[in-house]
DRENMARTI-9634 format. One record per residue: residue in three letters; z, y, x of N, C-alpha, C in turn. Coordinates in steps of 0.05 Angstrom, whole numbers, plus 5000, padded with zeros to 4 digits. Example, Ala and Ser with C-alpha at 12.3 -4.5 7.8 and 13.67 -1.06 7.14 Angstrom:
2
ALA515648865264515649105246515649345264;SER514249555257514349795273515750015258;
***
This chain:
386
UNK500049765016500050005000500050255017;UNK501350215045501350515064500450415086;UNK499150535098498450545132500150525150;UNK502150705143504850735162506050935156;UNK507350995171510951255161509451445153;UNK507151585159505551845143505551765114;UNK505451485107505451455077508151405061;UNK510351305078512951385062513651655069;UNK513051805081512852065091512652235066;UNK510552095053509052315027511652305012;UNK514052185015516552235005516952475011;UNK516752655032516752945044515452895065;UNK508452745058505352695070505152995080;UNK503652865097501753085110499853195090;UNK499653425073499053585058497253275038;UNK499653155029499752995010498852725024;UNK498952655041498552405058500052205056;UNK502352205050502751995043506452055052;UNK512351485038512751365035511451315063;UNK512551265040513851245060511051345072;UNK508651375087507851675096506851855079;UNK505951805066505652025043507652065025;UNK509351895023512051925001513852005019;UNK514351975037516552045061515652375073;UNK513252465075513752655085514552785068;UNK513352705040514853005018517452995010;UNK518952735019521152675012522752995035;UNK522752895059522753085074522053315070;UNK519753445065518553615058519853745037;UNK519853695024520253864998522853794977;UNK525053725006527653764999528154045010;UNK527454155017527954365029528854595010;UNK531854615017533754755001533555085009;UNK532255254993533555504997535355635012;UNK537855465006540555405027539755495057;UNK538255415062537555315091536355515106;UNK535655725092534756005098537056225080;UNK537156215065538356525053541356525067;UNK542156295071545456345085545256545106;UNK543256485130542656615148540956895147;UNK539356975130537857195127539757395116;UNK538757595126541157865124541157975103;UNK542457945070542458085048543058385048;UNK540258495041540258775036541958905011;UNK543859045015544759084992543759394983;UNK541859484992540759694979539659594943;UNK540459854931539759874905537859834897;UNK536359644898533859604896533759314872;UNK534259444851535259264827532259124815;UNK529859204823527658954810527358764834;UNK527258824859527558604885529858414878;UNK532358424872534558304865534158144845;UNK533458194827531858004803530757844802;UNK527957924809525957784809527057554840;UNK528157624858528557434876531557164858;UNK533357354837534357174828532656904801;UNK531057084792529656904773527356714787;UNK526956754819524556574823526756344829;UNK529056414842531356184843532155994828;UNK532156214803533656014779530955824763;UNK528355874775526755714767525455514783;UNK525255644804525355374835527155044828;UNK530355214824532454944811531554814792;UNK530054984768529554874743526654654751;UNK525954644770523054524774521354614771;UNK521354854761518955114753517855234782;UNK516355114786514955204820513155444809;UNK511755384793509155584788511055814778;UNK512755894765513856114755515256264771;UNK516555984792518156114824516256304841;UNK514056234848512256264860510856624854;UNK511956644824510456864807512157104815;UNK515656954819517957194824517157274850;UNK516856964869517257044896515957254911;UNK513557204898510857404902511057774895;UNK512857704875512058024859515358104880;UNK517857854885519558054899519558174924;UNK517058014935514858034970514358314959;UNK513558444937512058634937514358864929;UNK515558864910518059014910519659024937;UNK519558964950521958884976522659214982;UNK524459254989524659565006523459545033;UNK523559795047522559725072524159625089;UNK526259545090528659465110527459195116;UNK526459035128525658795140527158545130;UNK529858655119531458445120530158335098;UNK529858555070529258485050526658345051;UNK524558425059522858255056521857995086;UNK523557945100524557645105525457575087;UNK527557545067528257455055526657305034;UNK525157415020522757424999521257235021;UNK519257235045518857145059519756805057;UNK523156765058523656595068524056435049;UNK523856605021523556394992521256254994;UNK518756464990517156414983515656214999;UNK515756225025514756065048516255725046;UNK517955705034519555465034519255315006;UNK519155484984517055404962513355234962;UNK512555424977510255364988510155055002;UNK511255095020511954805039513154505016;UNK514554565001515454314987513254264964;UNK510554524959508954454937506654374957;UNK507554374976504954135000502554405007;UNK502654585001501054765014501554895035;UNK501054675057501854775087500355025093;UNK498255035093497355295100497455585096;UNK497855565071499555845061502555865073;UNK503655655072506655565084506255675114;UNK504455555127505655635154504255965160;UNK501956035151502356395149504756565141;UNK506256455123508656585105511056515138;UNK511556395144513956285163513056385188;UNK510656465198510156525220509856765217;UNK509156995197509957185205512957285197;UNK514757045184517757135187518657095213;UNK518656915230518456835258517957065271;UNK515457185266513957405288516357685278;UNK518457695252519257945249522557995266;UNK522957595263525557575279525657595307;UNK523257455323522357525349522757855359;UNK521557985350520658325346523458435345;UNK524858415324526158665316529358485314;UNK530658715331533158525346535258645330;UNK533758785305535758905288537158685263;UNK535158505259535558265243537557985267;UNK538157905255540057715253538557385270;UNK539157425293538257245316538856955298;UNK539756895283540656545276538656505256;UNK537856675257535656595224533656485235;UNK532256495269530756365283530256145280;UNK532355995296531755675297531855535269;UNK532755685254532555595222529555605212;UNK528155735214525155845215524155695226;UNK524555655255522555485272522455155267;UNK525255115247525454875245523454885223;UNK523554995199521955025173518054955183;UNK518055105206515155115220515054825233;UNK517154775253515754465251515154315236;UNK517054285223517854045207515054075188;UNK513154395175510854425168507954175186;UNK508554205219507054135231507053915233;UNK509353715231510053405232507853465202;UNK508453495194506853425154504553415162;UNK503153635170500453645184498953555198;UNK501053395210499553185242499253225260;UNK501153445265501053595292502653595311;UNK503053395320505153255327507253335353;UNK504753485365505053675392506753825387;UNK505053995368506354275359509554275341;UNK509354095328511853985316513653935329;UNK513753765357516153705383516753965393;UNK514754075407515054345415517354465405;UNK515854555374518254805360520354675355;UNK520154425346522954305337525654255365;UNK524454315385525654295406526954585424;UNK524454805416526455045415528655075393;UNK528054955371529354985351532255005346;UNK532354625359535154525368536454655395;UNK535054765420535754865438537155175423;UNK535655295409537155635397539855515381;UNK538755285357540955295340544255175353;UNK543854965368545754945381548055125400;UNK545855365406547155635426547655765392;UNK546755805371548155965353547855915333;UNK548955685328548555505300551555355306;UNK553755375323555455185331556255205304;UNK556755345293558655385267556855365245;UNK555455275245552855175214553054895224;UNK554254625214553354455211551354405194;UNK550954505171548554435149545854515167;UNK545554715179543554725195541954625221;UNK543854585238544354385255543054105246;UNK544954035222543253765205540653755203;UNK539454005194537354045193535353915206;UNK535854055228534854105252534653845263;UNK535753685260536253375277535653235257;UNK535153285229533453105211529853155211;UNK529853395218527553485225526353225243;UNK527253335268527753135288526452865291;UNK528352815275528352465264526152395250;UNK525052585233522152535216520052455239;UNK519452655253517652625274517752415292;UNK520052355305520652065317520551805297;UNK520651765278519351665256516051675254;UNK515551865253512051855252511151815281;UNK512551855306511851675320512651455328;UNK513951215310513950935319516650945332;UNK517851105345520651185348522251105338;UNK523650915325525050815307528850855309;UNK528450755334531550715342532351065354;UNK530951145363531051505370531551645325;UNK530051635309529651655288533151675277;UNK533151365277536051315259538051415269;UNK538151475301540251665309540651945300;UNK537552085307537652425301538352325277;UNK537552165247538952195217541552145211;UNK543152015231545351975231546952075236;UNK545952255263547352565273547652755240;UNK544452725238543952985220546052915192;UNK546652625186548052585155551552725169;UNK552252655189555352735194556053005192;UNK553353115204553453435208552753585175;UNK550653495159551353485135553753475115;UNK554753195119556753145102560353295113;UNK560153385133561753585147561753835128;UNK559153835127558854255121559654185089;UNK560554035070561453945047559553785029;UNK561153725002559753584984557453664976;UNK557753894965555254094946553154104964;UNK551954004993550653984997548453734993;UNK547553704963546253474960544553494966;UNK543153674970538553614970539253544992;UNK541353705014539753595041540553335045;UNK544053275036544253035035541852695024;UNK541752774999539452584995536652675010;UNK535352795021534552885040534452605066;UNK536552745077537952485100537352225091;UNK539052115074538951915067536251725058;UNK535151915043532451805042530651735072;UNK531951865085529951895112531051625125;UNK533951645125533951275140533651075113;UNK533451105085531150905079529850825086;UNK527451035096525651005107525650795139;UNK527850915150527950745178527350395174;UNK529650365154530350165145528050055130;UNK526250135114524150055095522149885116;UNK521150045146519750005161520549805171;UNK523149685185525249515182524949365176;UNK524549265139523549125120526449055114;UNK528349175116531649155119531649265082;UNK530649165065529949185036532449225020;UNK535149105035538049125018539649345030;UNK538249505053539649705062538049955051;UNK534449965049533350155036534050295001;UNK533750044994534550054968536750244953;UNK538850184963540950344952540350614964;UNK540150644982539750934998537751134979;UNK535550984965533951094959534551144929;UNK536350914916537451004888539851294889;UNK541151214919542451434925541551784926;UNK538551744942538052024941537052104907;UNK536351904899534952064866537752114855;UNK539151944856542552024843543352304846;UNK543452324878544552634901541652904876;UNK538852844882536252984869537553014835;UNK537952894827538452904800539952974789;UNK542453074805544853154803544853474800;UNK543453534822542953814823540853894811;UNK538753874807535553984799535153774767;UNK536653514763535353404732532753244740;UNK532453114713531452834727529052864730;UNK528053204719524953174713524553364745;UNK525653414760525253604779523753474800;UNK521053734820520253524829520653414848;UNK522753524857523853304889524353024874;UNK525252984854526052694836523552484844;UNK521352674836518652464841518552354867;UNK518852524894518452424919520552194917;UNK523752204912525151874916523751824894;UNK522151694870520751574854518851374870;UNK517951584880515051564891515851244915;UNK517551324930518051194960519550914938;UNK520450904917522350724902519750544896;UNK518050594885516450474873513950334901;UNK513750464914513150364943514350114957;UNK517150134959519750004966519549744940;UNK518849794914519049484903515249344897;UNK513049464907510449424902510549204936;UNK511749334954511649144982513948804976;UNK515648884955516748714946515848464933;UNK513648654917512548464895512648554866;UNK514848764858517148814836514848974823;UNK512048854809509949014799511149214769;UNK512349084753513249264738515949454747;UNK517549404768518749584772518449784787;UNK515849794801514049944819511950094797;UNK511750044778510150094762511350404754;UNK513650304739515650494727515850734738;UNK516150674769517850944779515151094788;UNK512550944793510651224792509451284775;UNK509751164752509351384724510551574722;UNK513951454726515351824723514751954740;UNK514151874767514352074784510652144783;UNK509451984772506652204761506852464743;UNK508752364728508752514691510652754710;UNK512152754725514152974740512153144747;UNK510153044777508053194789505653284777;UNK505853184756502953324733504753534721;UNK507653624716508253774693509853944722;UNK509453924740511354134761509254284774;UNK506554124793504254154801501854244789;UNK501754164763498354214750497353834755;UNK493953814750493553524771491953634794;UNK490653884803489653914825492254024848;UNK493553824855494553854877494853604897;UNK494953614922494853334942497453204930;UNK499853294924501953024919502252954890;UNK500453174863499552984850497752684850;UNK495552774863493652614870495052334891;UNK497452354905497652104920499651954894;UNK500952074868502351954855500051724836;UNK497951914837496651874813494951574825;UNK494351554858493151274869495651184875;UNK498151214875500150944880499750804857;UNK500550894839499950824803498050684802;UNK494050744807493550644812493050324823;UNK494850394844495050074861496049914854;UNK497950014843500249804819498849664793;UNK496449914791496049734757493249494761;UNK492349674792490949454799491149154804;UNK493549134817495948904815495448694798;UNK496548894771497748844743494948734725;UNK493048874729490348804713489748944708;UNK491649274700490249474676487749584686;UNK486049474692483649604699481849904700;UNK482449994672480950194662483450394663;UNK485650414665486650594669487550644706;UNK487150344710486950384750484350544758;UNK481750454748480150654752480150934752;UNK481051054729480751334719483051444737;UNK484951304740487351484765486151474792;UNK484351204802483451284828481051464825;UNK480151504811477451684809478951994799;UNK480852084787481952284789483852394814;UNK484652154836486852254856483852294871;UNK481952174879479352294894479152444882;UNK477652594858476852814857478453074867;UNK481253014867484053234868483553234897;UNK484153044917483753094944482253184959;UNK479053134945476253304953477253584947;UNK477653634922477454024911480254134932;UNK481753984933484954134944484254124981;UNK483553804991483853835012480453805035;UNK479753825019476453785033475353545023;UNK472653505028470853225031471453085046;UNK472553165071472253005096474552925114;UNK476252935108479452915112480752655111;UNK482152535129483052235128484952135099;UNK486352425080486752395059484952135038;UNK482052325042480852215019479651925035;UNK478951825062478251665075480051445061;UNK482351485059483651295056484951195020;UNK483251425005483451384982480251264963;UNK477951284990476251214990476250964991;UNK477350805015477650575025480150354997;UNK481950504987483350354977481550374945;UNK480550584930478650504910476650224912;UNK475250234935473750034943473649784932;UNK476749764944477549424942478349404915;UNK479349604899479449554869476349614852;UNK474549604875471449664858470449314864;UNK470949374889470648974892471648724874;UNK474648814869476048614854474648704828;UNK473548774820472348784793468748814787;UNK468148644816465448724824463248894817;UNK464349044823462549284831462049394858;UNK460649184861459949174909458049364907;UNK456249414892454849724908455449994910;UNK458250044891459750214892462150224913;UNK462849984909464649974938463749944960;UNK461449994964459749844985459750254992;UNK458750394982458350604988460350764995;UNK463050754976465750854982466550785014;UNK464750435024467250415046465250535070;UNK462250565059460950755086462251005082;UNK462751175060463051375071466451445076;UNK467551295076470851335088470351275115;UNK468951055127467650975154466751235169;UNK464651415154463951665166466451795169;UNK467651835158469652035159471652025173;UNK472151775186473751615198472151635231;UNK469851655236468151675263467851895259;UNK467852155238467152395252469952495267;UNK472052365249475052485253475452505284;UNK474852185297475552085317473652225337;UNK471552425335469652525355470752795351;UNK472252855337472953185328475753335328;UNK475453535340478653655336477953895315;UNK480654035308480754185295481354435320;UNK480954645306481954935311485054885326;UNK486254845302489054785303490254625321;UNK489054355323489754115345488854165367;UNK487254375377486754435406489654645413;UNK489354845390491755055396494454835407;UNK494454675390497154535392498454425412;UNK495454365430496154175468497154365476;
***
């Protein structure tokens, strides 16, 4: 069902890539608590009563699962901001962390890099808000595949926060779960379960009420463990984080779908077809009513589902979900992207099992192309990154 950790990943994918890798990165991904920036960003207390607002109502709808309405405050309180810097880092550091958990790295990492470029600059703002940032920016780049660039920052990260983070364990956590994602996506395993282990003590230190990041953590050594195939240690961890997700945000929120997503992953490698079934329906019906369906981690809910019903027999409704998570991945993330390669390749074999070989016959040349141009080609980005 996954390639590897990029696909329990999509618990927190690479701009929807995938569970444990594509369920794992968004699990990661898009726990990302507010918390984790506003503690440290310098509250302006200038009178500036529609900035105050609108930054409180994109909040109270971020919690509610309302991304698109968050998104509407965050924007208009970017634009109200006073001129004091503080205020609009702040706005900055909503909106950019919003962005990142709705899988739009690219907007995400413009929004964080020029908060980065204002804390660098201007020594009038508040030096700890840095490595909190730079961690937000890696941990963007691990999603991405950038794997370079992701060690890098995540390594200044922990070098700043440690000189001035001694007294933020929740951030610190951060920072060393960050960490652990990336040593995870590289095959790292036993490096992995340490940084998450560091990161759960340093967590569960800074108190209870810290659930997202807690289930957060925990989902992440799921994950260790899932790769493992250690199935009686994943398990609960992973009922655990939707417990920790549900507690705070409600069951329809969409961090809920990412532990859904990696749950239903975790019993399809099992075998457990109807109970694998279950959990990415909800966590479809979550990402269609939080996302829209043109987004990358709708579209990887909508081919897990898929895979499952393919399993199962349902044929005509396996089709129409893999032919809608392709179309979502072409319009959102390009034609030519190892995303759709590999949503190309897994249609296939459900065009085969129901013979239709000249269709699958075509799907698996052209994931093949895309797969040999990948491997002859860098990006912009992946050169910057050596």
């Amino acid at each position: 069902m996954f390639e590897s950790v990029a696909e329990w990943i999509n618990l927190g994918g690479a701009r929807g890539r995938g569970v444990f890798k594509n369920s794992y990165r968004n699990a990661v991904c898009f726990l990302f608590s507010p918390l984790l920036i506003l503690f440290l960003v310098q509250v302006s207390f200038a009178e500036n009563v529609a900035f105050q607002n609108l930054l409180k109502s994109g909040q109270g709808a971020r919690l509610a699962g309302n991304y698109r309405q968050a998104e509407i405050d965050f924007r208009r309180a970017l634009d109200e901001a006073s001129e004091t810097d503080a205020d609009t880092l702040r706005a900055l550091a909503e909106l950019g962390s919003l962005l990142l958990n709705a899988g739009r790295l690219d907007e995400a990492e413009s929004v964080f890099n020029r908060a980065i470029g204002m804390v660098r600059v201007n020594r009038a703002l508040n030096p700890r808000q840095l490595p909190v940032l730079l961690g937000m920016l890696g941990h963007l780049y691990q999603q991405s595949g950038r794997f370079n660039a992701s060690e890098k920052t995540l390594k200044e990260a922990l070098q700043l926060g440690k000189k001035l983070l001694a007294d933020a364990p929740l951030y610190l956590g951060q920072l060393h779960n960050d960490m652990g994602v990336l040593y995870l996506d590289s095959g790292k395993r036993d490096q992995a379960e340490k940084e998450f282990k560091t990161a759960l003590t340093l967590v569960e230190k800074a108190g209870p009420e810290n659930v997202s990041q807690l289930a957060q953590i925990v989902a992440n050594l799921a994950g260790v463990h899932f790769f493992q195939r250690k199935w009686n240690q994943a398990e609960p961890e992973l009922l655990r984080s939707l417990r920790l997700v549900e507690s705070r945000g409600g069951p329809e929120h969409p961090d809920a779908a990412l532990m859904l997503n990696n749950l239903g992953v975790l019993y399809f490698e099992q075998g457990k077809l109807a109970e694998a079934e279950a959990m990415h329906r909800r966590a479809l019906s979550i990402r269609r009513k939080a996302f829209g369906t043109e987004n990358p981690y709708t579209a990887i809910s909508a081919a897990q589902l898929a895979e499952v019903l393919a399993k199962t027999g349902e044929n005509d409704e396996a089709g129409n979900l893999f032919a809608e998570a392709l179309r979502t991945q072409e319009r959102t993330l390009g034609p030519e992207v190892p995303e759709v390669a590999l949503t190309l390749e897994k249609f296939a074999g459900f065009l085969r099992q129901t013979n239709n070989n000249v269709l699958a016959g075509e799907m698996e040349h052209r994931a093949g192309a895309i797969r040999l141009e990948r491997s002859h080609t860098v990006s912009v980005k992946e050169i910057q990154d050596r």
